[in-house]
C-alpha positions as CSV (number, residue, x, y, z in Angstrom):
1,X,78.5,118.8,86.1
2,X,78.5,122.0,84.1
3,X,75.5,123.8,83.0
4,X,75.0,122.2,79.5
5,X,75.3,118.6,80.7
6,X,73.2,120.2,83.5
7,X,70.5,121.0,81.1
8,X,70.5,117.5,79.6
9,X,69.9,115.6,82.3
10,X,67.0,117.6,83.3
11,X,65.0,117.0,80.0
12,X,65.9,113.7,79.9
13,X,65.3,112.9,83.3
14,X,61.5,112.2,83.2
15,X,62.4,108.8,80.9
16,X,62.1,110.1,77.5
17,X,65.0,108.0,76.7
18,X,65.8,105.2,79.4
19,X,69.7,104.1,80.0
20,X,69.4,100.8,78.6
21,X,67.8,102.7,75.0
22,X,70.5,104.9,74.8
23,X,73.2,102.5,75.3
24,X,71.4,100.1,72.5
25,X,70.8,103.1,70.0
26,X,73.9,104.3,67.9
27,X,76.1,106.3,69.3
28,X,75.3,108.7,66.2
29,X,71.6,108.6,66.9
30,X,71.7,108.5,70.5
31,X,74.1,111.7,70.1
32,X,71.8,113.3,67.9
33,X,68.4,112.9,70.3
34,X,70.1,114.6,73.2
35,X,71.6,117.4,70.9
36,X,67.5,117.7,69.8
37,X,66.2,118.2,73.4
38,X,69.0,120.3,74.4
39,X,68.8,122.9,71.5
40,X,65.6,124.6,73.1
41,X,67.4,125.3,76.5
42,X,70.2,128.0,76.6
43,X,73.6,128.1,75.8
44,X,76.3,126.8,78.1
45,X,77.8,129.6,80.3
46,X,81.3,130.1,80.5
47,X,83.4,128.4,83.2
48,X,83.9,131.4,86.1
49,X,87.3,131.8,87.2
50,X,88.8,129.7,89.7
51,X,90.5,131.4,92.7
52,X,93.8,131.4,94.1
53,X,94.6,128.6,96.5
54,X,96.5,128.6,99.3
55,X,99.0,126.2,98.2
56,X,102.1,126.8,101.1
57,X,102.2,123.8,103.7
58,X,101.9,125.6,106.9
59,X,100.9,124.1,110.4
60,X,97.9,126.3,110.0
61,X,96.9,125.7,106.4
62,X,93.1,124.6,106.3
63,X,93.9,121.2,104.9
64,X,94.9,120.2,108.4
65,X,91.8,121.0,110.0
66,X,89.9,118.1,112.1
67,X,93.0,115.9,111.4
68,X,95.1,114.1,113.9
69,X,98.1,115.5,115.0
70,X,100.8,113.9,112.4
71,X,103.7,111.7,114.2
72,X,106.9,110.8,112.5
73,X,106.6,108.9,109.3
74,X,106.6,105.0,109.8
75,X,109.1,103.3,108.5
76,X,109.2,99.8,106.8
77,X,111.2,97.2,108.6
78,X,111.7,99.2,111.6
79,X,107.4,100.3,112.1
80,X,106.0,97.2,109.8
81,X,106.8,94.1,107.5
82,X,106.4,95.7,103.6
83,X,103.3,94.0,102.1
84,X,104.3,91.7,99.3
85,X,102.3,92.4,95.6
86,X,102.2,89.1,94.0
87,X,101.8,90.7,90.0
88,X,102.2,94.1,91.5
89,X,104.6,96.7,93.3
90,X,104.4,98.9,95.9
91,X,104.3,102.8,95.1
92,X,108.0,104.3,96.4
93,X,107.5,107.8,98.4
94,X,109.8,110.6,99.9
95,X,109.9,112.5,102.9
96,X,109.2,116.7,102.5
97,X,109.1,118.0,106.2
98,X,107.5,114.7,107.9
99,X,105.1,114.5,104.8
100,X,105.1,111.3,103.0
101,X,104.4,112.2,99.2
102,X,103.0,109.9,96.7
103,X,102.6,110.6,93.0
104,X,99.9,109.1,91.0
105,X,99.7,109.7,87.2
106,X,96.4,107.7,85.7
107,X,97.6,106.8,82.1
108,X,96.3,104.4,79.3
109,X,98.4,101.3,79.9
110,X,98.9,98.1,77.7
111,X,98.1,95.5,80.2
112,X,98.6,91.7,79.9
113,X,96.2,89.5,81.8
114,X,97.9,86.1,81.2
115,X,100.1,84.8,78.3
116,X,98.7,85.5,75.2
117,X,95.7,88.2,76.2
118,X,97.1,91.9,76.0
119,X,94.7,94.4,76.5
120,X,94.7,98.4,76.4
121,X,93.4,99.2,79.9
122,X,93.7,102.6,82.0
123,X,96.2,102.1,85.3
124,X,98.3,104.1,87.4
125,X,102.0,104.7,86.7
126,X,101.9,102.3,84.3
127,X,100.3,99.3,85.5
128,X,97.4,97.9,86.3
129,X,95.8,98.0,88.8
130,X,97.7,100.8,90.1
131,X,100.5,100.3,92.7
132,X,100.0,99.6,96.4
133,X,99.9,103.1,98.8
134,X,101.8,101.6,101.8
135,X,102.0,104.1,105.2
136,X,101.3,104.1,108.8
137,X,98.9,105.3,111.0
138,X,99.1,108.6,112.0
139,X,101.7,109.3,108.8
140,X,100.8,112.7,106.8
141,X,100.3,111.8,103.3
142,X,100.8,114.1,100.3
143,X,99.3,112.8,97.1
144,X,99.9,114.1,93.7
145,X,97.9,112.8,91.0
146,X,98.3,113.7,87.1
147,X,95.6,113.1,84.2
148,X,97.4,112.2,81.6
149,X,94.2,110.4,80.0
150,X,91.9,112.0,77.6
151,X,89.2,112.2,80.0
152,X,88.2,113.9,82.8
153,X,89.0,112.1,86.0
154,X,89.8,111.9,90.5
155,X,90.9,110.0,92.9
156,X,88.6,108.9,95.8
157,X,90.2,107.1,99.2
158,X,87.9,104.0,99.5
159,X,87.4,103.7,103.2
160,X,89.7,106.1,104.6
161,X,88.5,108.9,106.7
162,X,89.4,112.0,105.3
163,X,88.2,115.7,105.6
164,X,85.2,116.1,102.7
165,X,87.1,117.9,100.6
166,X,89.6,115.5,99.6
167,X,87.2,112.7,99.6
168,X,87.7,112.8,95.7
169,X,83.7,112.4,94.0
170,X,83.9,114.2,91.0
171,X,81.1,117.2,91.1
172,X,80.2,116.5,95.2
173,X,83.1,117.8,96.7
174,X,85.9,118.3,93.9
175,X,85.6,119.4,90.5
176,X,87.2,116.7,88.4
177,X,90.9,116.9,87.2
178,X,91.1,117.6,83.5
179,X,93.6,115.7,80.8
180,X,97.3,117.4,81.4
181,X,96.1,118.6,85.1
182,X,97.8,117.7,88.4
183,X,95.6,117.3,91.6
184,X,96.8,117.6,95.4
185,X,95.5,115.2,98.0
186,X,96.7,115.6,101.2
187,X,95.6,114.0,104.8
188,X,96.7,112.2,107.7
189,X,95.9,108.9,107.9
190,X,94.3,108.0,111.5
191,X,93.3,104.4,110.8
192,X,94.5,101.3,110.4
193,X,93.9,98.7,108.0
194,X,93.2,97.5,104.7
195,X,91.5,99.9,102.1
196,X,91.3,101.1,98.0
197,X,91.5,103.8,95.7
198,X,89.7,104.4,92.9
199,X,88.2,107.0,90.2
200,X,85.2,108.4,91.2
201,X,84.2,110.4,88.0
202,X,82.5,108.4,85.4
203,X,83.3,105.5,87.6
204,X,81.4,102.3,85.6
205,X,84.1,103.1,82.7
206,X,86.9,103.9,84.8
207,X,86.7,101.4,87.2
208,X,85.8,99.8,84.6
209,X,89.1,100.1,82.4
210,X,91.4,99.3,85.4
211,X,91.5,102.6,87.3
212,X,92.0,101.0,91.0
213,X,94.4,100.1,93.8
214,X,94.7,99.2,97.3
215,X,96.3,101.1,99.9
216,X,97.3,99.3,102.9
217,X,97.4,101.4,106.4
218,X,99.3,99.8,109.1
219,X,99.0,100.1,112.5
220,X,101.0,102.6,114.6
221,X,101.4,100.5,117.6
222,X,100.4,97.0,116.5
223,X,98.7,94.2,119.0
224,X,100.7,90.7,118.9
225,X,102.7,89.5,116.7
226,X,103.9,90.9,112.9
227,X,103.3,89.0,109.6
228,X,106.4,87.3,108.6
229,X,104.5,87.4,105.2
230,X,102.3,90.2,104.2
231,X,100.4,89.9,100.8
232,X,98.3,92.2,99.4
233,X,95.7,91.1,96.4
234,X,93.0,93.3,94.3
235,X,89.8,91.1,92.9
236,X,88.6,92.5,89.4
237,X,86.3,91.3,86.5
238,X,86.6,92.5,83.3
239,X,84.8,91.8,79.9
240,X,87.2,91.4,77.0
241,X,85.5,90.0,73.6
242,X,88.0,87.3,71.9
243,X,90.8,89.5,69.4
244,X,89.8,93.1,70.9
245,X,92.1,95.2,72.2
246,X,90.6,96.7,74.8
247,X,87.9,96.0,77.9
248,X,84.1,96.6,77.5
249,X,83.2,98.9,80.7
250,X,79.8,98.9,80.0
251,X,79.3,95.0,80.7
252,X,77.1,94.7,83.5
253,X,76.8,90.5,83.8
254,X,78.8,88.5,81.6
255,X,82.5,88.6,82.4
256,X,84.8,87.0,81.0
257,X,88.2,87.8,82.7
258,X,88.3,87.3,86.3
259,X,92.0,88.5,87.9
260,X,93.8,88.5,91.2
261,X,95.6,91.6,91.1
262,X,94.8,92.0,87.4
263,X,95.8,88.3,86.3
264,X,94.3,85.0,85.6
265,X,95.7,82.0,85.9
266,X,97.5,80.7,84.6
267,X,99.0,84.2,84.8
268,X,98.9,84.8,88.6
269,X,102.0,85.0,90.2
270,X,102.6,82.2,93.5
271,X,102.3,83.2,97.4
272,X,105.6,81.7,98.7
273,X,106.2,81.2,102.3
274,X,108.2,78.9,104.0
275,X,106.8,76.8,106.4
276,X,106.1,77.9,110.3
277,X,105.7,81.7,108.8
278,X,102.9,83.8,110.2
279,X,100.9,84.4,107.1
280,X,98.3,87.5,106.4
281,X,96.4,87.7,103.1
282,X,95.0,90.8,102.5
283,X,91.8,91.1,99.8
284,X,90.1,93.5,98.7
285,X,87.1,93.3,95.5
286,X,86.4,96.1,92.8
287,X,84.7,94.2,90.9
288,X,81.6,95.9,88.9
289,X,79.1,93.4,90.1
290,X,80.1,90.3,91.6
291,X,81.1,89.1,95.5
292,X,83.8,86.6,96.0
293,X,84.2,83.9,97.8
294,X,88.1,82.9,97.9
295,X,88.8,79.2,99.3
296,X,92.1,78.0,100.3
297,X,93.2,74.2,100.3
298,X,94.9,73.0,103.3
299,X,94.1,75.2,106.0
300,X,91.5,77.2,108.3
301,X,92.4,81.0,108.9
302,X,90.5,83.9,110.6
303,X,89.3,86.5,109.3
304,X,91.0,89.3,111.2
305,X,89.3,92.4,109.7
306,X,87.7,94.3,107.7
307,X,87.9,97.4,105.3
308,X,86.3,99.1,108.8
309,X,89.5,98.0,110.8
310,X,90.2,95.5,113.0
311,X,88.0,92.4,114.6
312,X,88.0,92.1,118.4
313,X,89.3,88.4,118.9
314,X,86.2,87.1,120.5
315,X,84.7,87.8,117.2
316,X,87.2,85.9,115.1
317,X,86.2,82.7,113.7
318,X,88.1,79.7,111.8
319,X,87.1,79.4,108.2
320,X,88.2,77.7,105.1
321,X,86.6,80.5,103.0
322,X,86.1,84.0,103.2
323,X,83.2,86.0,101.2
324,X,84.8,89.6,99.9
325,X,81.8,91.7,98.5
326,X,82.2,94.3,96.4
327,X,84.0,97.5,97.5
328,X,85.6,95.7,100.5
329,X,88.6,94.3,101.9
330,X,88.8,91.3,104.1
331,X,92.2,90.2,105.8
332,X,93.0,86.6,106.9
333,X,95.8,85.2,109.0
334,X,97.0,81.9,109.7
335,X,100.4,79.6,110.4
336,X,101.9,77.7,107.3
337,X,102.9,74.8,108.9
338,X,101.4,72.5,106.4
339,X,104.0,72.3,103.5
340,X,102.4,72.0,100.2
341,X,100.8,73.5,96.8
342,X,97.9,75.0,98.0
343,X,94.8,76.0,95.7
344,X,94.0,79.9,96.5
345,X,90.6,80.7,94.3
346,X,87.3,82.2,94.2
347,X,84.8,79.8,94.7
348,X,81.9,80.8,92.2
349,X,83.2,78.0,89.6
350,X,82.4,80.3,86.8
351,X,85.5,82.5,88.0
352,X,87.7,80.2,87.7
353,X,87.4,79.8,83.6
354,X,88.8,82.5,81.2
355,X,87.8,84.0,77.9
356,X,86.6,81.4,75.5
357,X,84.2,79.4,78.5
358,X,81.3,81.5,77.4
359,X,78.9,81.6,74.8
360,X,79.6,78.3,73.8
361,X,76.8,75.1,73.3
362,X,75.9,72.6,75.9
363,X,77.7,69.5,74.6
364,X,77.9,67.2,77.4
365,X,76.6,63.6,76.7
366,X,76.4,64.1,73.4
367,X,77.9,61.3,71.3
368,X,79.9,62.6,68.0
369,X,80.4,59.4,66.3
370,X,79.2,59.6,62.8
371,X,78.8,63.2,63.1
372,X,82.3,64.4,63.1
373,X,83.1,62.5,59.9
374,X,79.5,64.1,57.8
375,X,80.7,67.5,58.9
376,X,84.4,67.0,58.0
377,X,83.7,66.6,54.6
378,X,83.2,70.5,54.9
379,X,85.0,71.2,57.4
380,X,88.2,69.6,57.3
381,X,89.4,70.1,61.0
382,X,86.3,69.9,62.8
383,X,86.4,68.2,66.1
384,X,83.4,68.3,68.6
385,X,84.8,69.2,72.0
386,X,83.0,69.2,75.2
387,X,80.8,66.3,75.4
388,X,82.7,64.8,78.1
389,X,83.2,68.5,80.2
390,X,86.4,71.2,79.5
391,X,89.3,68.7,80.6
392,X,92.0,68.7,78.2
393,X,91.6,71.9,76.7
394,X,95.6,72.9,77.2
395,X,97.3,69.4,76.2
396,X,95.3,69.8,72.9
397,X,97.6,72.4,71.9
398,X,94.8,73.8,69.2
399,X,95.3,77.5,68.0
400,X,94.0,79.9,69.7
401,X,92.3,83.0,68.2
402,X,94.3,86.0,68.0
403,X,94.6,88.4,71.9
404,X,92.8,85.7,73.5
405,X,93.4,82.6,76.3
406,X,91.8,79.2,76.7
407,X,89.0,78.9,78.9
408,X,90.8,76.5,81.4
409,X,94.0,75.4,82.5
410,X,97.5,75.9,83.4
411,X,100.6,72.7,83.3
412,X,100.5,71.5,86.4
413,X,103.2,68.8,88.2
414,X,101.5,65.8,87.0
415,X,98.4,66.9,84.8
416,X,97.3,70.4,83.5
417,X,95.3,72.3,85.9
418,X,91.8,72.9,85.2
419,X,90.9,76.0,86.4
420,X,92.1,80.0,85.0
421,X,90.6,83.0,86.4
422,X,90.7,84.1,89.7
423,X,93.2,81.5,90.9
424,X,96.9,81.1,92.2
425,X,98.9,78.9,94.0
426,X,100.0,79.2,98.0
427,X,103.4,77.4,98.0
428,X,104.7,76.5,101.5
429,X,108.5,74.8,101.9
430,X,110.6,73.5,104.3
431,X,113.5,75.2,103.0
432,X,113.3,78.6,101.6
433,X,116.3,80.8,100.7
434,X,114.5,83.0,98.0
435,X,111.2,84.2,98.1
436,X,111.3,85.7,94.8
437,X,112.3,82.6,92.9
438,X,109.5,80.0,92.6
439,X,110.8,77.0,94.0
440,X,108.8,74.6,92.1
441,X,106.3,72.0,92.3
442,X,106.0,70.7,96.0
443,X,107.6,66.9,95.9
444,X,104.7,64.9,97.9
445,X,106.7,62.4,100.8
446,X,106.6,58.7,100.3
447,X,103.3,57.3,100.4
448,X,101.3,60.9,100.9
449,X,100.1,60.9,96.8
450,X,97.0,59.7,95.9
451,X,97.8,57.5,93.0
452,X,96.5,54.6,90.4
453,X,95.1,51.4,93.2
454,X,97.1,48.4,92.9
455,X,95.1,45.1,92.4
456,X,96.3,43.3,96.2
457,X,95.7,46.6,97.8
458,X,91.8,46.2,96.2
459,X,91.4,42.6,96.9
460,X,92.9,43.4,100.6
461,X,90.2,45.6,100.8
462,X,87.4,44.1,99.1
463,X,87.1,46.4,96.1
464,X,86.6,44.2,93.1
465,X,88.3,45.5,90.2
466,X,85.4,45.6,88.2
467,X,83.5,47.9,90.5
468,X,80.8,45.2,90.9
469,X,79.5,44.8,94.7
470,X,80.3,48.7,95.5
471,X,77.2,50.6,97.6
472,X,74.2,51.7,95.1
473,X,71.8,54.7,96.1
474,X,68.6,53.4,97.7
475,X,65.1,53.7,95.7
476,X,64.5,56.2,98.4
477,X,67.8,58.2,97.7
478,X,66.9,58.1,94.0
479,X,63.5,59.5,93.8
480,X,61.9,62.6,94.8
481,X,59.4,63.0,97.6
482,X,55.8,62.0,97.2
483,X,53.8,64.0,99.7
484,X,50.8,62.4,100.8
485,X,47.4,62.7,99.2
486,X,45.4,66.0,100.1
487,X,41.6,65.0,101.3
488,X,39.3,63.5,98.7
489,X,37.2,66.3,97.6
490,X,38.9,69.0,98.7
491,X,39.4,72.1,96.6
492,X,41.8,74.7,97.3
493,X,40.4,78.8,97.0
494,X,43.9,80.1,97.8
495,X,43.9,82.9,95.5
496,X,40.9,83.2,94.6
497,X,39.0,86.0,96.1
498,X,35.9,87.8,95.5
499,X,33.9,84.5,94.9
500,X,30.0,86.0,95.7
């Protein structure tokens, strides 16, 4: 922070002007009351020079200090199975004298989210979120990164153990890189696992605009078996207002976007595996303010570790769901021997809708006969939607306002889908020659689809086809509890004190 913005802070501090005022004033008026309170304080002092820095790569240059002895770069295929980036890539490297070196440039990108919602967001190289860091432990990384934004900004390693100096918080232990600047990071990576990157200057708008990425670590000398398939996915929320071009970073509840590496359904790109593979799902969640918990269909997994590294196996435990709060990664593995399409998706049913499911009038129950024709007679068009729930919504094929996406729903094999957001599909075949061609919608075998009841398989069963004999709730399953009646008399001074 430099001495003006300094100076600021310290006569606002005291709550002359709270966070939540200044965000609701004007930006003119807000601008102006700061400039007020900073005019009796003195004028900003020049930026001293910086010094030289030693910028040679030497076995004794003070970046290397209480590091790890760096061992030969890992290489894919031979040291690890590449991670797969369903919507995303991984970020290519080169080898300077046993240094792995990376080049990040953070860039305003034009991002689309799903089919029909394009957005102006800031990534890395071009997309958003940025691409996946992908190294070994032990590996000596060399990271570039260039501002090409018009803002100040850094780079902080989200869980990796690095010495202070590159840890990347803007004004604690960096000064932050200005527009047109390029930054070194350099380290050696002595952990394994799962972990992020992010900004860490002005982080609720960065963060905010798409200015992430994960950066998977693995192991130097891995315990069992290797993934046959290795995926990699970043949780995000984002608030996008219907027709505007670009995210609102200063949303702190109501979002409206919620993306698996940066898409919703039905944007998001399939998991394919074929069937008998040894699957690991790696997630991690940058999300402002929400935790999620992802669900899959058809099978239990364990969760295998955490952004902290890896779970002993007496800790392990089968789940069908995994919680991933936010600023953490949480890995899963299991066997995909059960061939299907398989629902992948964050369980906080809110996240799975899109843009337009907010802000919109409880209509369930209500009954529009009579009403839609009286408001026709203005309204030409007019249709009441929604009394009977969101269902629908995509075979309606209304308009859609401009830049924006329906609140559900994808086309699905035999119905649409009804669910957007934070959801995608884990595909398992038989068969599989391409993994980068989706192979369509699974094909059920003979009598394993649940389907309309025929009338001898009711009557077989005793299910009358009117419904009528089927089991009702009991009174008692119907009706709250009545507790029993307190002594006649009695009268309660809880709370009251002082009586006297």
């Amino acid at each position: 922070m430099n001495t003006f913005n300094r100076h600021i802070t310290a006569r606002i501090a005291p709550g002359v002007l709270s966070r939540r005022q200044v965000l609701h004033m004007g930006a003119a008026s807000a601008g102006g009351a700061l400039l007020a309170r900073a005019s009796a304080q003195p004028p900003p002092q020049s930026r001293p020079a910086e010094p030289e820095r030693e910028s040679s790569f030497k076995e004794d240059n003070p970046s290397r200090t209480n590091a790890p002895t760096p061992q030969t770069p890992g290489q894919p295929g031979r040291d690890y199975t590449p991670v797969v980036v369903p919507n995303g890539w991984t970020l290519p490297y080169k080898v300077v004298d046993g240094v792995k070196v990376f080049h990040l440039v953070a860039e305003e990108v034009q991002h689309e989210f799903a089919p029909g919602l394009v957005a102006n967001c800031w990534g890395y190289n071009g997309s958003v979120h940025g691409p996946v860091i992908e190294a070994v432990e032990g590996d000596r990384v060399r990271i570039f990164v260039t501002n090409r934004l018009a803002a100040a900004t850094t780079v902080h390693w989200h869980g990796v153990l690095v010495p202070s100096g590159m840890d990347g918080v803007g004004g604690l232990t960096q000064r932050a890189i200005r527009p047109g600047e390029t930054f070194l990071y350099e380290f050696t990576l002595r952990q394994h696992g799962t972990v992020m990157y992010h900004s860490h200057h002005d982080e609720m708008t960065q963060m905010g605009m798409g200015l992430t990425g994960l950066i998977v670590i693995h192991p130097r000398h891995p315990v069992g078996p290797r993934p046959d398939r290795d995926f990699a996915i970043l949780l995000h929320e984002w608030k996008v207002e219907v027709g505007a071009a670009r995210p609102d970073p200063n949303e702190m509840t109501d979002f409206n976007v919620l993306t698996m590496n940066a898409k919703s359904f039905p944007g998001t790109q399939p998991l394919i595996v074929k069937r008998g593979e040894r699957v690991k799902i790696r997630i991690g969640n940058l999300s402002a303010m929400d935790h999620h918990p992802i669900h899959i269909h058809g099978y239990y997994f364990r969760i295998t570790e955490t952004d902290g590294g890896q779970i002993p196996e007496a800790g392990q435990w089968p789940e069908t769901m995994v919680l991933v709060p936010v600023g953490s990664t949480r890995t899963v593995e299991f066997i995909a021997d059960n061939p299907g399409d398989w629902a992948l998706h964050c369980h906080m049913t809110h996240h799975v809708m899109n843009q337009m499911g907010h802000n919109i009038p409880n209509m369930i129950g209500m009954d529009p006969r009579g009403y839609d024709e009286q408001v026709r007679r203005l309204l030409p068009d007019y249709m009441t939607m929604g009394q009977t729930g969101m269902g629908g919504m995509t075979e309606m094929g209304m308009p859609m306002p401009a830049n924006s996406i329906a609140m559900v729903g994808g086309v699905g094999p035999y119905d649409e889908i009804t669910m957007g957001g934070m959801f995608t599909i884990v595909k398992v075949r038989e068969n599989l020659t391409n993994y980068d061609e989706d192979p369509g919608w699974y094909q059920p075998p003979l009598g394993t689809l649940a389907d309309l009841a025929q009338a001898e398989a009711m009557r077989a069963n005793g299910i009358a086809a009117d419904s009528s004999g089927e089991p009702r709730a009991p009174e008692s399953a119907r009706r709250s509890w009545r507790q029993a009646p307190g002594k006649t008399g009695a009268h309660s001074h809880i709370g009251h004190v002082g009586h006297g």
